[in-house]
C-alpha positions as CSV (number, residue, x, y, z in Angstrom):
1,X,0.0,0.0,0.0
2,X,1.3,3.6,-0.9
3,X,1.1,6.3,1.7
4,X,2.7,9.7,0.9
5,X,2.1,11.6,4.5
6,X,2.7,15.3,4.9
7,X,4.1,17.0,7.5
8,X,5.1,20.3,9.0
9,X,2.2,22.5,8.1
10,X,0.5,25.6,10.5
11,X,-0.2,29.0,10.9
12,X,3.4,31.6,10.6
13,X,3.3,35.0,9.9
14,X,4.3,36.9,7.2
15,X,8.3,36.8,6.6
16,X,8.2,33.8,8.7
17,X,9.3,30.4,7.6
18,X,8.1,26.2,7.7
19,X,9.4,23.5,7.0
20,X,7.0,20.7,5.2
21,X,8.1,16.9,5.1
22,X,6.5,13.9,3.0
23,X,7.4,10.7,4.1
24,X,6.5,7.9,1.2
25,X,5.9,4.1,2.2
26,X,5.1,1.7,-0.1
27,X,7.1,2.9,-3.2
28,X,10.7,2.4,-4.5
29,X,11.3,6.0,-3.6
30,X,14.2,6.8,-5.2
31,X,12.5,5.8,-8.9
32,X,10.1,8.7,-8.2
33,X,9.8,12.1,-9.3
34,X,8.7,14.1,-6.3
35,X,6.3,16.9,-6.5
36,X,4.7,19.8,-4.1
37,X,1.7,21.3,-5.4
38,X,-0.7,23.4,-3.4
39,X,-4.1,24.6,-3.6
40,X,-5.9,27.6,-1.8
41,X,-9.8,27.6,-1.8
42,X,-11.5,28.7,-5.2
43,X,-8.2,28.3,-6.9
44,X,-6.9,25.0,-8.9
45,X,-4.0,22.5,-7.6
46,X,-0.8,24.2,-8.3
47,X,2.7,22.5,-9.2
48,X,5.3,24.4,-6.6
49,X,8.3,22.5,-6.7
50,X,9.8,19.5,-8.2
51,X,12.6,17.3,-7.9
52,X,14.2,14.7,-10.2
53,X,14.7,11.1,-9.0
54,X,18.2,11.6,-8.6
55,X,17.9,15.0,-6.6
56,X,19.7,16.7,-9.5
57,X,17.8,18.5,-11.3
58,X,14.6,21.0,-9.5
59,X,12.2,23.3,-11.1
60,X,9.8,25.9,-9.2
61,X,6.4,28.1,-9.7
62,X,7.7,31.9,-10.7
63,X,5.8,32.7,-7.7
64,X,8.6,30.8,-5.5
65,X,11.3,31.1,-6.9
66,X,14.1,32.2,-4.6
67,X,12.2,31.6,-1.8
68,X,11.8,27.5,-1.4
69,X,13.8,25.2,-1.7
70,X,12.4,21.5,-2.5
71,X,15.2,18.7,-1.6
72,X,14.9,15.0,-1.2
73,X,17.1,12.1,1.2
74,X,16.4,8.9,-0.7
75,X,17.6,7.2,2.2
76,X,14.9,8.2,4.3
77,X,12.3,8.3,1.6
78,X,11.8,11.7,2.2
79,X,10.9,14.7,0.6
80,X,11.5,18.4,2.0
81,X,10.4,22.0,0.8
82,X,11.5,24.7,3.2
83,X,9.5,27.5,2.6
84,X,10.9,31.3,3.6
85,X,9.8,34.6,3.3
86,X,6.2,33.4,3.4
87,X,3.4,35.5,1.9
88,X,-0.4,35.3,2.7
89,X,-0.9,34.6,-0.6
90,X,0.8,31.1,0.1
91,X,-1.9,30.1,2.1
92,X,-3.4,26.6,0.6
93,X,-3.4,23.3,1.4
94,X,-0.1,21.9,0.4
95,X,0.2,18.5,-1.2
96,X,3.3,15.7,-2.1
97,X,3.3,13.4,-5.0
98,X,5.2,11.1,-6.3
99,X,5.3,10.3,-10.5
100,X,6.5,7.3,-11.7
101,X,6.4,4.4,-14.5
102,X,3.9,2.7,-12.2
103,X,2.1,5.1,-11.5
104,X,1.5,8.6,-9.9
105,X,0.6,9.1,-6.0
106,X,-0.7,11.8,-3.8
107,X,-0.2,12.7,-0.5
108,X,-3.2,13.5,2.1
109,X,-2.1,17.4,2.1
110,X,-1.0,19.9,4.8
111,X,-2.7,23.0,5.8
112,X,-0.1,26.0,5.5
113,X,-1.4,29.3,7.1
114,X,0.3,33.0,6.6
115,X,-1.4,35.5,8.9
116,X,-0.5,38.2,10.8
């Protein structure tokens, strides 16, 4: 059974800074291309981050850029985006997922709240 399971969500204020974790189970891990996307309410599911299998090669949203970083341990089947400088507007509900040849996964998604 896969289970992608977020991590590391909650309310910061503006400026302020989270780390979010998604643990995968279930999957050969380091086969996976590993995704954040996030979705705020009335808006569509948004890519964020990615990372290759590898680690080596990551690509962001414009609207991040500079300001997360998405990194993976394949050891620990374990993929990180550490969010700074965070903006209201990157309020949503954040989710993982993990695209393979056998298939693509998703996570169960973690609230992230920026609010003064």
């Amino acid at each position: 059974q896969v289970q992608l399971v977020e991590s590391g969500g909650g309310l910061v204020q503006p400026g302020g800074s989270l780390r979010l974790s998604c643990a995968a189970s279930g999957i050969t891990f380091r086969m996976y291309t590993m995704g954040w996307y996030r979705q705020a309410p009335g808006k569509q599911r948004e890519l964020v981050a990615a990372i290759s299998s590898s680690g080596g090669s990551t690509n962001y949203a414009n609207s991040v850029k500079g300001r997360f970083t998405i990194s993976r341990d394949n050891a620990k089947n374990t993929v990180y985006l550490q969010m700074n400088s965070l903006k209201p507007e990157d309020t949503a509900v954040y989710y993982c997922k993990a695209d393979g040849l056998r298939g693509s996964y998703w996570g169960q998604g973690t609230q992230v709240t920026v609010s003064s």
